[in-house]
C-alpha positions in Angstrom: -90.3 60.3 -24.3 -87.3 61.4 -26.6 -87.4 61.8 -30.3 -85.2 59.6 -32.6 -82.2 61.2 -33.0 -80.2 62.7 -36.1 -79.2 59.7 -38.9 -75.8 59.9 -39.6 -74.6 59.6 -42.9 -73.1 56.4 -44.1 -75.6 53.4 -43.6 -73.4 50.6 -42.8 -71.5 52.5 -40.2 -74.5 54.6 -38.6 -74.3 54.6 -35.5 -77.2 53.4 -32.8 -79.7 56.1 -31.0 -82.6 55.8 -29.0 -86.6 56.5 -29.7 -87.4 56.4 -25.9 -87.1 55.0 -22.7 -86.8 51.3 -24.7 -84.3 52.7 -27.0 -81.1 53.6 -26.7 -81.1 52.7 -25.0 -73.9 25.3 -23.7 -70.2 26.4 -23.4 -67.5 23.8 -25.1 -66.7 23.2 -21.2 -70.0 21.4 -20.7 -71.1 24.6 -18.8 -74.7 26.6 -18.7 -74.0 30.0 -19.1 -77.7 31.1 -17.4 -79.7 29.9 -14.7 -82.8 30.8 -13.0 -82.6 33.3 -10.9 -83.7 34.4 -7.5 -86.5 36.0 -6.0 -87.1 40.0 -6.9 -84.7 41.5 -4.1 -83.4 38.3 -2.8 -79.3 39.1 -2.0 -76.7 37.1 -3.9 -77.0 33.3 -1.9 -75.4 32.8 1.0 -74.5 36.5 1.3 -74.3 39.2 3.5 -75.7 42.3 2.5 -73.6 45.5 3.3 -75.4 48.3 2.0 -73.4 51.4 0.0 -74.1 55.1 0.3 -77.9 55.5 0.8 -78.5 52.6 0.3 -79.3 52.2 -3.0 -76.5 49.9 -4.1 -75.2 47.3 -1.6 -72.4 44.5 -1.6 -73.7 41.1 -1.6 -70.9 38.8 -2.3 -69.5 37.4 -6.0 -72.0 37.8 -8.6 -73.6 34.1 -8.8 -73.7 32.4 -12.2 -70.1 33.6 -13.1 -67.9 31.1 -13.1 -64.1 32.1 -13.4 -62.5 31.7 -16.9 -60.4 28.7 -18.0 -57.0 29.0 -20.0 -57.2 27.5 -23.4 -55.5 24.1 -23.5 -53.0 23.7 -26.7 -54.3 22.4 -29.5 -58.0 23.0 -28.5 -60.4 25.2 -30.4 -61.5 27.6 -29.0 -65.1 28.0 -28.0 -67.3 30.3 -29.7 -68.5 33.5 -28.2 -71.7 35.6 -28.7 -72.3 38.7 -26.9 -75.9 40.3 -27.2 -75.7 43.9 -25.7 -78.9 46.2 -25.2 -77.9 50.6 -25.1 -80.2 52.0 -22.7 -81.5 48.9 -20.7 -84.5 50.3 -19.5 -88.1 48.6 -18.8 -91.4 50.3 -19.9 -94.9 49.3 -20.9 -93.2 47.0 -23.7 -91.6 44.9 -21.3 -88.2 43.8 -23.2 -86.4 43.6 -20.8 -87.9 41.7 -18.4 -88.9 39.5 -21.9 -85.0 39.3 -23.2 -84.2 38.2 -19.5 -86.4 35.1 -19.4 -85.0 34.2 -23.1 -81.7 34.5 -21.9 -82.7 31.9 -18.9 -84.1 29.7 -21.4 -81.1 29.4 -23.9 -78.0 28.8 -21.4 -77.0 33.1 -22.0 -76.0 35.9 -20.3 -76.0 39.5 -22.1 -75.0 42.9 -21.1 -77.2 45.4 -20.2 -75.9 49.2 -20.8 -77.9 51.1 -18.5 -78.7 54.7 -19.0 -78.5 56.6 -15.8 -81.5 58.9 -16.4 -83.3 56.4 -16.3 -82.8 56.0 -12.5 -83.6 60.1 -12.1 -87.0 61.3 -11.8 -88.4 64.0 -14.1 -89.0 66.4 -11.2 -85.1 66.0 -10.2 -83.9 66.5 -13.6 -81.8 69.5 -12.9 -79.8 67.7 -10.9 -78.1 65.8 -14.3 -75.3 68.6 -15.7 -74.5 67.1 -19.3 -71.2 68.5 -20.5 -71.9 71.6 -23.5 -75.6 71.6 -22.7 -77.9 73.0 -20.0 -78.7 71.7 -16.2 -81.8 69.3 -16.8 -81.3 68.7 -20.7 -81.8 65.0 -22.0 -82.4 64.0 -25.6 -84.0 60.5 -23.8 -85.9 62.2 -21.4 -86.1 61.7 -17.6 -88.5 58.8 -16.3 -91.2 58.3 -13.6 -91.2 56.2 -10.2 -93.2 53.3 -11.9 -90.5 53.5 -14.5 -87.5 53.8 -12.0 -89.2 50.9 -10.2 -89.8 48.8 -13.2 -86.6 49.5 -14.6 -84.7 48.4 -11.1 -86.5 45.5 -10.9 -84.9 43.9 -13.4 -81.3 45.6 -13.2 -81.4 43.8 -9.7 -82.2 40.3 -11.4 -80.5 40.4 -14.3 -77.4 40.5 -12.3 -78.6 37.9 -10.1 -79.3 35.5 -13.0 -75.5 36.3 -13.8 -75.4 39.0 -16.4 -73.5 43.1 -16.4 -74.8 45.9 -15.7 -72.9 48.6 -17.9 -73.4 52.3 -18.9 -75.2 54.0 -21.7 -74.6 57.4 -19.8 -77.1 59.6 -19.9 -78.6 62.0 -22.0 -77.7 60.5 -25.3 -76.7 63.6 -27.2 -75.3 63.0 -30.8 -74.4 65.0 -33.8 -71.7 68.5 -33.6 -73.8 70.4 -31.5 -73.2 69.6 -28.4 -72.9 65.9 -29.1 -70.5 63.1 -27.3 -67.9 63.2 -30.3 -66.6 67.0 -29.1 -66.7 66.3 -25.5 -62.9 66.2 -24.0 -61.6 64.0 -21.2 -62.7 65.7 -18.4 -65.8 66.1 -20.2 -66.2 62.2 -20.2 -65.4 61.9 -17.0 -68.1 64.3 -15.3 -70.7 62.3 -17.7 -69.2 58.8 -16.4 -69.3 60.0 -12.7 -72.7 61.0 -13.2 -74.4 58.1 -14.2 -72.8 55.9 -11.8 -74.4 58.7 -9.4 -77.8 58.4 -10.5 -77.3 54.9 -9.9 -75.5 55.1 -6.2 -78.2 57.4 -5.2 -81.8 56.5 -6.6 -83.2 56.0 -3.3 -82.5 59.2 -2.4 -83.6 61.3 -5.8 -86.8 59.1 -5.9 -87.3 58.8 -2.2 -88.4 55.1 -2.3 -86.3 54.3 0.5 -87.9 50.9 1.6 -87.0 49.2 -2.4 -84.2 46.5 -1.9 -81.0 48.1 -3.1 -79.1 46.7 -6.0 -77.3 43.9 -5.1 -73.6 44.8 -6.8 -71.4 47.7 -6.0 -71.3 50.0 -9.4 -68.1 51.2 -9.0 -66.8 47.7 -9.2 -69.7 46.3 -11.7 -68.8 49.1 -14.2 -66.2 47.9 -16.2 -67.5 49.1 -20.0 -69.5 50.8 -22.4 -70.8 52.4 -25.3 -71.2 55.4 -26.6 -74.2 57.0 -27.8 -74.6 56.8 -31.8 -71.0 55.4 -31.7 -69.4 59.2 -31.2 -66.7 60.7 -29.2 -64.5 57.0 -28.8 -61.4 58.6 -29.0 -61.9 60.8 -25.8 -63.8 58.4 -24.4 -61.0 55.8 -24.2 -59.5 57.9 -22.9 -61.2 58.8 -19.8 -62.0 55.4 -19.3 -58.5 53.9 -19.5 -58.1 56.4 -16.5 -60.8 55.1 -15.0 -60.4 51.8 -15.0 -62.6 50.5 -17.4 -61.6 47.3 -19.1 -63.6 47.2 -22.5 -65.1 49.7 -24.7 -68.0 48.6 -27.9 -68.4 51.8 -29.9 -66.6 51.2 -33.0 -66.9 48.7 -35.9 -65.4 45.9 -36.4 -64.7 42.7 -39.0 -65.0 39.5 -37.7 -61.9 39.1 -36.5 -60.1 38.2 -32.6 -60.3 41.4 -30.7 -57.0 43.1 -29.5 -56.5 46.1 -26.7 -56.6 49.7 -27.9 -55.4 52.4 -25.2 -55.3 49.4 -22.9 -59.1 48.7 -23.2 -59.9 45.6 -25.1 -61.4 46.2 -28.0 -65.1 44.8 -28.3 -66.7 46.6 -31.2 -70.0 45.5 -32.7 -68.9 44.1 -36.2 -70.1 43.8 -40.2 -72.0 41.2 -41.2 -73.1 39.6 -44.6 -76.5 41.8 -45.4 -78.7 39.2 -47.5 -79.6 40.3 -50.7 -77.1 43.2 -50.5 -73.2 43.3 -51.9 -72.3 45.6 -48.6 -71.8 44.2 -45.2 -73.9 45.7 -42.4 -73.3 46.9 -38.6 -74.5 44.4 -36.0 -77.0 46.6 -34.5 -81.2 46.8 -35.1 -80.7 50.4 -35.9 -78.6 49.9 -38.7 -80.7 47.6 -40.4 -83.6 49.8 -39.7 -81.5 52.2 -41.3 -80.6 50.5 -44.7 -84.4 49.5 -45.0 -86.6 52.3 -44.0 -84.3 55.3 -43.5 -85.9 57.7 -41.0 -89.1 56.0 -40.9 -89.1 53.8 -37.7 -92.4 52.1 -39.2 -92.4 52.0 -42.4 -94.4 49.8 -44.9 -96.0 46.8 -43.0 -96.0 44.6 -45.8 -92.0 44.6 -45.5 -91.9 44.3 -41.7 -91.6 40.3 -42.3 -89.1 40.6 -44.8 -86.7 42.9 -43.0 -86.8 40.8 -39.6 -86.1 37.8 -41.6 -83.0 39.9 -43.7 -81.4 41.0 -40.1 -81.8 37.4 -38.7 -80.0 35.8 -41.4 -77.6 38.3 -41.9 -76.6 38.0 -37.8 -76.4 34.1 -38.6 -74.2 34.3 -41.4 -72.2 35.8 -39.5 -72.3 33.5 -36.6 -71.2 30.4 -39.1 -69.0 32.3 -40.7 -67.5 32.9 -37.7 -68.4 29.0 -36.0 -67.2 27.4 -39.0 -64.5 29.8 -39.6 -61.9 31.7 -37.2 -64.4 31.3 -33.9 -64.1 35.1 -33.5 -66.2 36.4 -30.9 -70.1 37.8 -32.3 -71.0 41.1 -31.1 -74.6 42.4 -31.5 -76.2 45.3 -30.0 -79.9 46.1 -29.6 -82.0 48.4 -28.2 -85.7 47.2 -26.6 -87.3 48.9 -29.1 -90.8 48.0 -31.3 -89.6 49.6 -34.6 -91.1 48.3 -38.1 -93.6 46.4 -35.5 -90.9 44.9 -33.5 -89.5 42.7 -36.4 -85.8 43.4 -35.3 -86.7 41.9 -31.7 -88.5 39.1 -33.5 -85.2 38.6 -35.2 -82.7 38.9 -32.1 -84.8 36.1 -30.3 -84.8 34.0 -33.4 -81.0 34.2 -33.4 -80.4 33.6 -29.8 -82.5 30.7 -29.9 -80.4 29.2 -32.8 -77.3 29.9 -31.6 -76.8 29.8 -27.8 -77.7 25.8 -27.3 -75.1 24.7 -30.3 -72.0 22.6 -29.0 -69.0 25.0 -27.9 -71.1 28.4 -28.2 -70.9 30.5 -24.9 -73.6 33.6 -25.2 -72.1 35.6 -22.4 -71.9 39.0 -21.3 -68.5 41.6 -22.0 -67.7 41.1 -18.8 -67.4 37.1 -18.8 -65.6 37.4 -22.6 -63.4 39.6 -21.1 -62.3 37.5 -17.9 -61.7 34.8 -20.9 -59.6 37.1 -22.9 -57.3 38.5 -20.1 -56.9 34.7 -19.0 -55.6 33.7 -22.2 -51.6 32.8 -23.5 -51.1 36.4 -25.0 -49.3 34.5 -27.7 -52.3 32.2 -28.7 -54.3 35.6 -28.7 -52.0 36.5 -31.2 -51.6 33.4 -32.9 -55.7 33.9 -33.1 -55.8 37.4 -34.7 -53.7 36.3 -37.6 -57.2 34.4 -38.8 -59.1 36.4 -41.3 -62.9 36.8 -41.6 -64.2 33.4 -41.9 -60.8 31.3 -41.9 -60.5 28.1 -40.2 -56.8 27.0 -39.3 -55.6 25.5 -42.6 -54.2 22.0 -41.2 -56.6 22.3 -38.2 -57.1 24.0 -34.7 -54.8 21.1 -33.0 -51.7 21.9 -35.1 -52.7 25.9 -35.5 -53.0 25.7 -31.3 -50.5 22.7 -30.6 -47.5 25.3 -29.0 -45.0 23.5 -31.3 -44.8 23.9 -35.3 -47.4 22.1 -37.4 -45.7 19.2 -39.4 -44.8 19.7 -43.2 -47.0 17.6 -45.5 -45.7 14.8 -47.4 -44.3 15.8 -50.7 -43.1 19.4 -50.4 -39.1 20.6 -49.4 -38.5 20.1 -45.6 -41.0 17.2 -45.3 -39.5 13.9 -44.5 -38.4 11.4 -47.3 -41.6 9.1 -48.2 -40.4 5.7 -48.0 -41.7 3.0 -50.5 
């Protein structure tokens, strides 16, 4: 549908855009953080549907498979997240998302899904999208088609039954200084934000397929967090969404460190990760690594297509141990359900979840449930937590580093206790 968009300059830090509709677009408390889910349409158990609007969105109850977050006991280490996130969320012929869902079921995860809301409005309604700077009816990802819309709600609807977000991608994914989401203003934010909730609160009506089950959440309350496209325009974007009542943002970089709250939105940037066979770290993103292997060829030579999965899979689980072994800062990686260099880089991201999500005290969960975790935390073990580098486990241990009290001296240093014979 849409072209790939412009390459920014600066590999490591380039920022994510989408090639079409598939572009851009067990827990240390003995719990399973994914189940099966219910039946395509099927409301939220035991619930009563009220529907919303047209509609097309509808409350249902709490979202099943989310249980509430836990406060961290003193002295206990704490568990290790992993968030996989997907910009654009849509399903088409290649059927990634429908295929990421079932290997979430099968691994004990929930992810986040960053919808696009064109993907919800038909071509023929296109004028109805205004993007800030640009033209009624303008999209660099395109529109979409009922079988698409249909496709694409199908598995919106489940994956929040089966206990994972729904979040926003916006719209029409517009990158670079003309135009592009890094000179849009507040306000500007805001009429793109209130738009694709719209296309989502009103399907029904702009595609007319009136008789489809609604979405089973209410958006305005599901929406909580974002990214931007190509990682652009964050600064206004807080912004807005502080305003707004968002609770997380992903669109910067990070190290592998504990996040903290920036304008009052925590913090939950993808981060850099060792790049095998490189002296540079790397962005946790498929595009990137596309980027720092075959530039602006989305499939390049085949003969590397092996190599290159293999080089982003173990760069993403370096950085998982370094983190597991290390400070247990949260992982974040973000994808797009994409096919580039053959589909090596979804090879990869399977791989990874695969590895990772069954290990003792890993959680792969969504923003949403990292989130809940973070704002249910001691604000001064948060703190205690961010004062861990990359990769550094508590000298002495997590008990004394997390005990509330001061760790013991050792024997044989000033201030320790006299060592009797």
């Amino acid at each position: 549908m849409a072209a790939i968009q412009r390459i920014a300059a600066g590999a490591v830090a380039a920022a994510a855009c989408a090639a079409s509709l598939a572009g851009c677009g067990t827990g240390s408390d003995g719990t399973k953080e994914g189940a099966s889910g219910p039946e395509p349409g099927a409301p939220a158990p035991g619930s009563v549907v009220r529907l919303i609007g047209d509609g097309s969105t509808a409350y249902t109850g709490a979202q099943p498979h989310l249980p509430g977050p836990e406060r961290l006991e003193p002295g206990r280490k704490p568990p290790q997240f992993v968030v996989f996130s997907w910009d654009g969320a849509g399903e088409d012929s290649q059927r990634l998302f429908s295929h990421f869902r079932k290997v979430s079921k099968e691994n004990h995860a929930t992810m986040t899904y960053f919808l696009s809301g064109v993907y919800l409005l038909p071509e023929e309604k296109r004028d109805l999208y205004r993007p800030p700077q640009h033209a009624p009816g303008r999209s660099d990802i395109g529109f979409n088609d009922e079988q698409g819309i249909a496709d694409t709600l199908k598995q919106v609807r489940l994956a929040w039954l089966e206990g994972n977000e729904i979040g926003t991608h916006f719209n029409g994914h517009f990158c670079g200084p003309d135009g592009g989401v890094g000179t849009w203003s507040v306000d500007e934010w805001k009429s793109e934000v209130a738009q694709a909730k719209a296309f989502v609160k009103s399907w029904k009506t702009n595609t007319g397929m009136t008789q489809a089950a609604p979405l089973p959440f209410d958006y305005d309350k599901e929406l909580i967090g974002a990214r931007t496209p190509c990682l652009e325009g964050r600064k206004n974007f807080t912004k807005a969404a502080r305003d707004l009542g968002f609770r997380y943002d992903s669109s910067g970089v990070n190290d592998q460190v504990w996040p903290k709250k920036k304008q009052g939105l925590w913090d939950l940037s993808m981060q850099l990760v060792p790049f095998p066979g490189h002296t540079y770290e790397q962005l946790t993103m498929d595009y990137n690594f596309m980027v720092n292997q075959s530039g602006t060829e989305t499939q390049g030579d085949p003969d590397m297509f092996d190599y290159w999965g293999d080089q982003m899979r173990d760069g993403l689980l370096k950085g998982f141990y370094r983190a597991y072994d290390g400070n247990r800062a949260p992982l974040i990686i973000g994808n797009h359900f994409e096919s580039w260099n053959g589909g090596t880089y979804m090879r990869a991201i399977e791989e990874v979840v695969k590895e990772v999500c069954t290990k003792p005290e890993v959680r792969c969960v969504s923003f949403r449930r990292l989130a809940d975790w973070l704002d249910a935390q001691d604000p001064q073990t948060l703190a205690r937590l961010r004062t861990l580098e990359v990769g550094e486990a508590p000298r002495q241990g997590w008990a004394s580093f997390l005990s509330g009290r001061p760790a013991p001296a050792p024997k044989g240093v000033p201030g320790a206790p006299a060592v009797r014979p």
